[in-house]
TIPATI-914452 format. One record per residue: x, y, z negated of N, C-alpha, C in turn. Coordinates in steps of 0.05 Angstrom, whole numbers, plus 5000, padded with zeros to 4 digits. Example, Ala and Ser with C-alpha at 12.3 -4.5 7.8 and 13.67 -1.06 7.14 Angstrom:
2
REC  n_x  n_y  n_z ca_x ca_y ca_z  c_x  c_y  c_z
REC 5264 4886 4844 5246 4910 4844 5264 4934 4844
REC 5257 4955 4858 5273 4979 4857 5258 5001 4843
//
This chain:
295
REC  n_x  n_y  n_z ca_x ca_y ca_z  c_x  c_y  c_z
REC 4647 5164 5015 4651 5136 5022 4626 5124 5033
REC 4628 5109 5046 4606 5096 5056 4589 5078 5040
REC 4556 5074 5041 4540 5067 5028 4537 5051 5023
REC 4533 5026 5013 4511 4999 5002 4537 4983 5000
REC 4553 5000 4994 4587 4984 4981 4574 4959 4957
REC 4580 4937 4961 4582 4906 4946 4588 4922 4913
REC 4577 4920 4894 4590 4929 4862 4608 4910 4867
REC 4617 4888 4868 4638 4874 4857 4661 4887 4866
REC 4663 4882 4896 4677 4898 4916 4693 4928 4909
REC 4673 4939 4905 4682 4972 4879 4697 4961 4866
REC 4688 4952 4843 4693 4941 4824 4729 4931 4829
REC 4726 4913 4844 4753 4906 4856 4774 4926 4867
REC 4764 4942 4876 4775 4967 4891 4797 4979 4870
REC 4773 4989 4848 4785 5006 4826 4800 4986 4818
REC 4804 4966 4806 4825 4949 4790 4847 4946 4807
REC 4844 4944 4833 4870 4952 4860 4881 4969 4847
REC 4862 4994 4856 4879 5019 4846 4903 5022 4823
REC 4888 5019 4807 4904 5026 4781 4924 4998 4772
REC 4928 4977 4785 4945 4962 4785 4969 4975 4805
REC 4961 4981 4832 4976 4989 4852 5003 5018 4843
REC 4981 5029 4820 4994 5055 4812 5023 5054 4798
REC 5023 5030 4775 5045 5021 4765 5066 5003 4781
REC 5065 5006 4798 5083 4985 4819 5112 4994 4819
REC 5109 5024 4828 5127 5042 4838 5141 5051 4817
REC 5132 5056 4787 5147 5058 4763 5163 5032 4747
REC 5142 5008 4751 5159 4978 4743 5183 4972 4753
REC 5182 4984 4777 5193 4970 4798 5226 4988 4785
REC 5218 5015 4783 5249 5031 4787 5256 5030 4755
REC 5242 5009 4740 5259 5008 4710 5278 4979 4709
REC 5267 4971 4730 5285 4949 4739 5314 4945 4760
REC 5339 4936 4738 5364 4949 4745 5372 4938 4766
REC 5357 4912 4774 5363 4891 4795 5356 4914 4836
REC 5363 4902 4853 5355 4917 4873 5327 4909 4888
REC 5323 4909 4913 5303 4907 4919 5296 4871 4925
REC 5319 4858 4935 5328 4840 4947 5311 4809 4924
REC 5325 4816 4904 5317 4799 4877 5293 4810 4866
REC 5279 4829 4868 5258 4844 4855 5238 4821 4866
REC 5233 4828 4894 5218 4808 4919 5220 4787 4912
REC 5249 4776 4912 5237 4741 4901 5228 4728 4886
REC 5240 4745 4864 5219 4742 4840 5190 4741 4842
REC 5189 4763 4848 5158 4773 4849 5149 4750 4866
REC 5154 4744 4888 5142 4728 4908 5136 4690 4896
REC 5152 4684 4887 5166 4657 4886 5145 4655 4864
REC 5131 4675 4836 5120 4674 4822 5086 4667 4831
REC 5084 4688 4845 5060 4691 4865 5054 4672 4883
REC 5067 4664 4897 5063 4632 4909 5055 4612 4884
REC 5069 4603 4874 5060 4585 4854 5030 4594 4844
REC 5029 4616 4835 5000 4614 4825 4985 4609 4851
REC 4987 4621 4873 4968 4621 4889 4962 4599 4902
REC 4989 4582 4907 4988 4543 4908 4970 4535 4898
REC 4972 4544 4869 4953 4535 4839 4927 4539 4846
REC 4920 4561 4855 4892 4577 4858 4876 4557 4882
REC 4895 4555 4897 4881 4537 4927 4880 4513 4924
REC 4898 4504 4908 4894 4466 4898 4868 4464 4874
REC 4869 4486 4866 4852 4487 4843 4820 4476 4857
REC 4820 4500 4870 4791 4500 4892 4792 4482 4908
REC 4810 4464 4922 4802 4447 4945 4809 4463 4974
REC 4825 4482 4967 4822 4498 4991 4850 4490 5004
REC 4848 4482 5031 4876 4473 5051 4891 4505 5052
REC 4914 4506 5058 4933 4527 5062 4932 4537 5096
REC 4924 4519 5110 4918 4526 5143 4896 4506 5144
REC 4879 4513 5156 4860 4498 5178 4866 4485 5200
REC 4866 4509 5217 4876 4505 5246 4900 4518 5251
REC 4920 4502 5270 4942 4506 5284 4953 4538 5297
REC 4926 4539 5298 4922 4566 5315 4916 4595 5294
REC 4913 4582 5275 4912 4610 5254 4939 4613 5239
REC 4968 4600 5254 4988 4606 5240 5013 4628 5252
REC 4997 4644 5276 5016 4654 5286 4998 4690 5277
REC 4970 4685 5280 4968 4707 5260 4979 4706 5224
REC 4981 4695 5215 4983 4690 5188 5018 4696 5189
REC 5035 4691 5209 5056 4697 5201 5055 4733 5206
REC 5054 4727 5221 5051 4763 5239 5044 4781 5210
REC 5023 4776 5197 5014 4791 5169 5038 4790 5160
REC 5049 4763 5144 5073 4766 5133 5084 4784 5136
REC 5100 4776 5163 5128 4793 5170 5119 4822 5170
REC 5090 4826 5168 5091 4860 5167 5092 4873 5140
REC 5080 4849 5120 5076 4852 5095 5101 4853 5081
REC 5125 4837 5092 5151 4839 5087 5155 4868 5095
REC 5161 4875 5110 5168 4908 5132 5166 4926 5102
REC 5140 4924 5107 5119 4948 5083 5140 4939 5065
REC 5143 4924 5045 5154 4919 5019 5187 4923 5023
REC 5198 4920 5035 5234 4924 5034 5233 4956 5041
REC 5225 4961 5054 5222 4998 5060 5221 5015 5033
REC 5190 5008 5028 5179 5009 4996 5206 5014 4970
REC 5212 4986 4974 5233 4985 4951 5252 5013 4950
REC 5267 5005 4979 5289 5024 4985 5280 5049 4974
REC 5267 5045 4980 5247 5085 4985 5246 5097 4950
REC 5238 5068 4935 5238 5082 4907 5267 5078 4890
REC 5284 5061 4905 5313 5064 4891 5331 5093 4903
REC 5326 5095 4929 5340 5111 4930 5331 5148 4922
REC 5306 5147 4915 5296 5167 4911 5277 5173 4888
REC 5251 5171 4884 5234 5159 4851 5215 5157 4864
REC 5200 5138 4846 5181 5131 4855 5151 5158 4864
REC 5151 5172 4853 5140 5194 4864 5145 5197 4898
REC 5164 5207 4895 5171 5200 4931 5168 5186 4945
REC 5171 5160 4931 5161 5142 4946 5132 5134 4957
REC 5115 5133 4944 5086 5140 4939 5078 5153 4968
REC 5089 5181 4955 5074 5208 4978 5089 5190 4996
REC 5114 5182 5005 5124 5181 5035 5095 5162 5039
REC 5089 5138 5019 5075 5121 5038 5050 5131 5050
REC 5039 5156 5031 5009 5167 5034 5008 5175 5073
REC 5025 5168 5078 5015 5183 5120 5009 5154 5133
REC 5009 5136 5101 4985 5109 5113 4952 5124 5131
REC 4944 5145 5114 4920 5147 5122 4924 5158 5165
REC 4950 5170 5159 4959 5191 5190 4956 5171 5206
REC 4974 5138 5203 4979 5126 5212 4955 5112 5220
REC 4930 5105 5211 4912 5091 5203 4884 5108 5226
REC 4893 5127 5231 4879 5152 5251 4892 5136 5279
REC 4921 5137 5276 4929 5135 5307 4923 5094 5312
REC 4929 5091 5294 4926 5057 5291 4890 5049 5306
REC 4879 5066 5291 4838 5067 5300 4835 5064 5319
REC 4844 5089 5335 4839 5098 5361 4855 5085 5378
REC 4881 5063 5369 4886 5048 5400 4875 5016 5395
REC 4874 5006 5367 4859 4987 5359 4827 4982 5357
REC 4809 4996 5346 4788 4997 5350 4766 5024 5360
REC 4782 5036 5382 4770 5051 5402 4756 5077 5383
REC 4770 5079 5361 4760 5103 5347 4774 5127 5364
REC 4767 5158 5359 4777 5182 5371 4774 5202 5350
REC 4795 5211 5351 4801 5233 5317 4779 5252 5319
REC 4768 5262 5305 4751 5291 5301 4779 5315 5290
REC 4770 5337 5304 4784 5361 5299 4787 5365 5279
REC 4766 5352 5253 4777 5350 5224 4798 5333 5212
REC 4806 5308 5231 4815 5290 5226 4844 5299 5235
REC 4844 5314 5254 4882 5325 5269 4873 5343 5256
REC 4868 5357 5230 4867 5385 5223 4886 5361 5191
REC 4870 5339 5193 4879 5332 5165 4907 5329 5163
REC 4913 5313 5192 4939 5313 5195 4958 5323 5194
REC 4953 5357 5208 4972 5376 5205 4980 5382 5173
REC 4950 5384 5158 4957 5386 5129 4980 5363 5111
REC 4973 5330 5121 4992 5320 5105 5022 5323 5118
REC 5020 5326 5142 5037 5337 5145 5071 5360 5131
REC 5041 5375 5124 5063 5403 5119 5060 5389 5085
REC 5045 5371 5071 5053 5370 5045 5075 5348 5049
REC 5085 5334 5069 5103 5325 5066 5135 5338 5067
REC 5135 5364 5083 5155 5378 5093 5156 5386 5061
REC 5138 5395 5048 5144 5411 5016 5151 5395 5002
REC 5151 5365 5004 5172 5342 4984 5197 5352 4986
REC 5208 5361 5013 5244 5358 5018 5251 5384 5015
REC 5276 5382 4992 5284 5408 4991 5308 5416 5011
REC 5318 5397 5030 5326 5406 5044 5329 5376 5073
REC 5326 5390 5097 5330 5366 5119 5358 5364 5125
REC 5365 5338 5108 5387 5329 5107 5390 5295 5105
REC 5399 5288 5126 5401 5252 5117 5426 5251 5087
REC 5434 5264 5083 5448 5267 5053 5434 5265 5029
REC 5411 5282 5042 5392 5283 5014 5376 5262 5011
REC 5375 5253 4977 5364 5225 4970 5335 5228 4977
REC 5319 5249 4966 5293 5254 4980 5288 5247 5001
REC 5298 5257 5019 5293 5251 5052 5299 5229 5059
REC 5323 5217 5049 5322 5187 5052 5290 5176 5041
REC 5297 5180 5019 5273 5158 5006 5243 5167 5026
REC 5248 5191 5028 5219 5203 5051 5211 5185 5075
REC 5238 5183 5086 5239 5173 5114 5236 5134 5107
REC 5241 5129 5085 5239 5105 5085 5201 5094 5075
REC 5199 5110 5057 5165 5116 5055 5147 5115 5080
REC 5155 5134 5096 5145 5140 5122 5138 5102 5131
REC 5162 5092 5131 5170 5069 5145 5143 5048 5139
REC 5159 5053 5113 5134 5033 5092 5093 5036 5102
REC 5099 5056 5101 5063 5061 5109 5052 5052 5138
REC 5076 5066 5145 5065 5049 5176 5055 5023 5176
REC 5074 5009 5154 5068 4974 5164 5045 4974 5137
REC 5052 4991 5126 5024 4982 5106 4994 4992 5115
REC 4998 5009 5142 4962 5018 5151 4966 4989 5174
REC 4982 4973 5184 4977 4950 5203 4960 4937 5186
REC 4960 4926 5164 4960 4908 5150 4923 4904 5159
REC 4913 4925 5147 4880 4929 5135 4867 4918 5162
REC 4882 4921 5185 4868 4921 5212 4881 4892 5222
REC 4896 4882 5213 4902 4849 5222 4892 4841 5203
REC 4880 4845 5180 4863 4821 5156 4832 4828 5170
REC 4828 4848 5176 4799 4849 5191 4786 4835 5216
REC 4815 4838 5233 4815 4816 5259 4813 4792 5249
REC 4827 4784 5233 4828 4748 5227 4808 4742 5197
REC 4784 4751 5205 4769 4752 5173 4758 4719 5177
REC 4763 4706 5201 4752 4684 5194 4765 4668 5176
REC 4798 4669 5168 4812 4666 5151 4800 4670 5126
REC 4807 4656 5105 4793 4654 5079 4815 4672 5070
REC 4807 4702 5049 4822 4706 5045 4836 4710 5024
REC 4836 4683 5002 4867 4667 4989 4885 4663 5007
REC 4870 4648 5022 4891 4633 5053 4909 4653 5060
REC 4900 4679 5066 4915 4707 5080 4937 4718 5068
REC 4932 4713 5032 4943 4725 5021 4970 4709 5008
REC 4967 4680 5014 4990 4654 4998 5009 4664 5026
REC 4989 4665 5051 5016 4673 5074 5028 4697 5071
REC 5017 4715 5063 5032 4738 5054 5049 4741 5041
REC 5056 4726 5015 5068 4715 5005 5095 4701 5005
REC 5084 4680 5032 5099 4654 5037 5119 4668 5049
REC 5108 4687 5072 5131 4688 5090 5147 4715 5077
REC 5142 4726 5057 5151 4752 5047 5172 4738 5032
REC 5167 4712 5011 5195 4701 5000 5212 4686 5025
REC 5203 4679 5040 5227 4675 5056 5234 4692 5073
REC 5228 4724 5077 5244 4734 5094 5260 4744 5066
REC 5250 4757 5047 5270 4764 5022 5288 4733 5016
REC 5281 4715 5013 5306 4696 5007 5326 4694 5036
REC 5322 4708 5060 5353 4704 5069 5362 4727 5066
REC 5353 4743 5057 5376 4764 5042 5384 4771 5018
REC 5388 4742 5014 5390 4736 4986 5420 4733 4985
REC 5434 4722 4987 5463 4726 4990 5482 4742 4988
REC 5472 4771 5002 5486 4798 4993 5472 4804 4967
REC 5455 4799 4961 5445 4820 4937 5457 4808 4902
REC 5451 4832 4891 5465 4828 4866 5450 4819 4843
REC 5447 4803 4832 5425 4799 4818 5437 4799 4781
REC 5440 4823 4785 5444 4836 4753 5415 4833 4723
REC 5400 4811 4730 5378 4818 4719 5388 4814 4683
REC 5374 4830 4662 5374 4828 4640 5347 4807 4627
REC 5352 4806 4603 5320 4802 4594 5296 4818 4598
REC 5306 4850 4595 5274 4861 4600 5269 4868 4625
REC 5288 4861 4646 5281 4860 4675 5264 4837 4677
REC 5268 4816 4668 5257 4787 4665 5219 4795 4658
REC 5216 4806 4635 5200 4808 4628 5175 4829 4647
REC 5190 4848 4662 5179 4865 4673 5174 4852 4690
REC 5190 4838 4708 5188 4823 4736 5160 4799 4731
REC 5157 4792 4713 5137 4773 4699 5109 4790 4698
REC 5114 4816 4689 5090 4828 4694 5085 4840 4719
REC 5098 4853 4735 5089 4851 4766 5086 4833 4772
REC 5099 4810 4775 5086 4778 4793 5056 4776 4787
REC 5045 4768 4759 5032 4760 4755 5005 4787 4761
REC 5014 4813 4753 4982 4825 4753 4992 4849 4777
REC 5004 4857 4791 5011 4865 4811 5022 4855 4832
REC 5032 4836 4837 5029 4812 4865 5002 4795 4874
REC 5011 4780 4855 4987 4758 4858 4955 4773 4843
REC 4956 4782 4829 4933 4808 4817 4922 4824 4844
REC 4938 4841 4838 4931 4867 4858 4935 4864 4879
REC 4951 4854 4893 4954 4844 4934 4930 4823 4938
REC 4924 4800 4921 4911 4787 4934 4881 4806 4928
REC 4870 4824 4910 4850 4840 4911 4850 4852 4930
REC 4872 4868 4944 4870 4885 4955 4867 4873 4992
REC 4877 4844 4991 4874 4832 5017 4845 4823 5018
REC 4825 4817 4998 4793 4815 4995 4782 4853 4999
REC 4786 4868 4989 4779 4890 4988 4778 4909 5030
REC 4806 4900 5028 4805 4919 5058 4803 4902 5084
REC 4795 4875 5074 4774 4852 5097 4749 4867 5095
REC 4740 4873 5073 4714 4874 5073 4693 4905 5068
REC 4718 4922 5070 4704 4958 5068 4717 4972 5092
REC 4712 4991 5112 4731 5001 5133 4748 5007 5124
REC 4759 5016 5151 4791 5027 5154 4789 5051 5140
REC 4773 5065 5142 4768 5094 5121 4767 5093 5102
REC 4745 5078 5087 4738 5074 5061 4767 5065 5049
REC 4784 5045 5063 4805 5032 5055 4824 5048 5049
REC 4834 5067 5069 4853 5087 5064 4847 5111 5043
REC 4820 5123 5046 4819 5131 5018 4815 5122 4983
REC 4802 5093 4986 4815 5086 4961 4844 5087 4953
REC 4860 5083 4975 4885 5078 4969 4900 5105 4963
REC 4892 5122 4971 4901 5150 4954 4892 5159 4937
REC 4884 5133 4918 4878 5142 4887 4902 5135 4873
REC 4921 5123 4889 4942 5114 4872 4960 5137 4874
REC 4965 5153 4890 4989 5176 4893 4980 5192 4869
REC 4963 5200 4854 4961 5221 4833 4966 5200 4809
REC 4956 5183 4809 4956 5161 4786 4990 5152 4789
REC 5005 5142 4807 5030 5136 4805 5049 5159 4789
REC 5046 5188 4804 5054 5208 4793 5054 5216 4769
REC 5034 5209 4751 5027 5219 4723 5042 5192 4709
REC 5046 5165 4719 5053 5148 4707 5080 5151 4710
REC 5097 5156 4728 5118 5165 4729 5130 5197 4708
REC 5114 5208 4706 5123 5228 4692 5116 5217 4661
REC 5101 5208 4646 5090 5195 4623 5114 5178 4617
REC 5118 5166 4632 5131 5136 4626 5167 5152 4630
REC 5170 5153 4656 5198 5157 4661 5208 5185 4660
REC 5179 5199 4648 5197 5228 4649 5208 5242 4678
REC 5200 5233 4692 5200 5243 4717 5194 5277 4720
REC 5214 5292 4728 5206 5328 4729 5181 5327 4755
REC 5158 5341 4746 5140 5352 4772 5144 5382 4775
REC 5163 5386 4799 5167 5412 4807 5138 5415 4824
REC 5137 5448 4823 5114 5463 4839 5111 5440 4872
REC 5142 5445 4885 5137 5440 4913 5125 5400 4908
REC 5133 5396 4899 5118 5357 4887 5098 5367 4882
REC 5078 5376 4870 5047 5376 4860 5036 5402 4884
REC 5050 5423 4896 5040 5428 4920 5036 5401 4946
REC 5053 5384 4946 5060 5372 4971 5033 5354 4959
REC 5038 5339 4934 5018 5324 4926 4991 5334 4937
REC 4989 5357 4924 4961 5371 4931 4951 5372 4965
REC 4964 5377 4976 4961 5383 5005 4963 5355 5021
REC 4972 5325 5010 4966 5302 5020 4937 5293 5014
REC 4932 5302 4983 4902 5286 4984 4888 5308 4989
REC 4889 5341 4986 4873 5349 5004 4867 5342 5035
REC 4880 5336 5056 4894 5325 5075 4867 5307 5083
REC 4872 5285 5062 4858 5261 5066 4822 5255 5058
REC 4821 5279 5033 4802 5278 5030 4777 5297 5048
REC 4792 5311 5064 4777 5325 5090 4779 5315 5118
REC 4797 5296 5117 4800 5282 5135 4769 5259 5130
REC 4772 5244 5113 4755 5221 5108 4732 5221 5097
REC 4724 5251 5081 4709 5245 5064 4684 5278 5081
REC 4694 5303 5091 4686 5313 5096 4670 5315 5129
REC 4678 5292 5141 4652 5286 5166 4631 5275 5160
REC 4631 5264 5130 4604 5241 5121 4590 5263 5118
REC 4604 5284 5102 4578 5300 5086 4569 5323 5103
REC 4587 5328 5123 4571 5353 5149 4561 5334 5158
REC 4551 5313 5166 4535 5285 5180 4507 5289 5165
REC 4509 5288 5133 4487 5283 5118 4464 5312 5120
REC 4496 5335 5112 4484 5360 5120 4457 5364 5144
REC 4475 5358 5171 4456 5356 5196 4427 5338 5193
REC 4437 5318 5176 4408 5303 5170 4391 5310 5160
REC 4389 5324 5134 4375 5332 5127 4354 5360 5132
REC 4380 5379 5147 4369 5400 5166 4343 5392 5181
REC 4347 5361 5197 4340 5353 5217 4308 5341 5205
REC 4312 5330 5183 4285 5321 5170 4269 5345 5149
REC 4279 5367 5146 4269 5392 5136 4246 5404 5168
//
């Protein structure tokens, strides 16, 4: 990772993490669908974050002109999250996870047409690797199969979740509470017009659960995570964020009893190997050469 990282910042990172990890298990103990999951979650999260900005003195827009980025976040932030859902009802949250992990794939091709980055042969080498640990999730290529659904809907999800890190970086002059009440704002209202079809079967301990995502994984962990990847690269960003695929996994199996077949903890293995030679192994042949170079 890169050097003279902020402690708080870290600090923040990790509490991302391991908030982010339980998302994907809360989420699938909850009998309600995706539709009501979101509003909840959202409608909760606004309010505090109203709270948070009236608290401080802080206006919700400035200028006129910072509301067509601020929606744009939204509606992608929405994208990412209805995919998401899908991805862990129709399949487990395990799956869901890994589909999103080709955030980092995405986040390579995203670089290089957004900020003029160009892959290293380690970096299309990483690729090919998450790649093939994604082919070892599906036990078979079939739109029949719930895996592959939920795969292909993962896939979806990441895409809009590697946009994200690189439109909060462009608009950093945005305060970012401000970034994150719009993220929010416009995420309950694209989930409240599809509110109508959905079924909202909630019980009491859906109630209760939904209370604990709003509060320490919406408004908690999104608005950390919208301060965190303003302010560390697109690298650094994407590999914190695959601390959550081993951590989701183990919480899923702990909690829900979830089976980890060989080809799941191969595929696993071969995403964050993937990523971690992708991201982590040009710093240290870099350092290597340096030190050569001052010997």
């Amino acid at each position: 990772m890169e050097e003279n990282i902020d402690k708080r910042v870290a600090v923040e990172a990790l509490v991302t993490v391991v908030l982010f990890s339980f998302i994907s298990v809360l989420i699938k103990m909850v009998s309600a669908g995706p539709v009501p999951i979101a509003i909840v979650r959202l409608s909760i999260a606004v309010s505090l974050m109203y709270g948070w900005l009236k608290f401080r003195g802080q206006p919700i827009l400035v200028h006129l002109d910072q509301l067509k980025p601020l929606l744009l976040i939204g509606v992608v932030f929405s994208g990412h999250w209805l995919l998401f859902f899908m991805s862990i009802k129709v399949s487990t949250p395990s799956i869901a996870v890994l589909g999103l992990s080709s955030y980092g794939v995405y986040l390579l091709i995203l670089g290089r047409i957004f900020q003029k980055t160009r892959p290293t042969v380690i970096q299309l080498f990483s690729v090919i690797l998450a790649a093939l640990g994604n082919v070892m999730l599906v036990p078979e290529f079939s739109l029949q199969n719930n895996t592959t659904k939920g795969l292909l809907l993962g896939l979806g999800s990441g895409f809009m979740l590697a946009l994200l890190p690189i439109l909060h970086q462009k608009n950093r002059e945005i305060p970012d509470s401000v970034r994150a009440f719009w993220q929010f704002i416009v995420g309950l209202v694209f989930f409240s017009c599809l509110a109508p079809g959905a079924e909202w079967n909630l019980n009491g301990k859906d109630w209760i659960i939904l209370l604990i995502l709003s509060v320490f994984c919406t408004f908690g962990a999104h608005t950390l995570w919208v301060r965190v990847s303003s302010r560390l690269s697109i690298t650094v960003c994407s590999l914190i964020y695959y601390a959550t695929i081993p951590l989701a996994m183990l919480i899923s199996f702990l909690v829900l009893g979830e089976e980890m077949t060989l080809n799941k903890l191969t595929g696993a293995a071969l995403i964050l190997l993937a990523n971690i030679t992708g991201l982590l192994l040009p710093g240290f042949l870099r350092k290597i050469k340096v030190s050569k170079q001052m010997a």
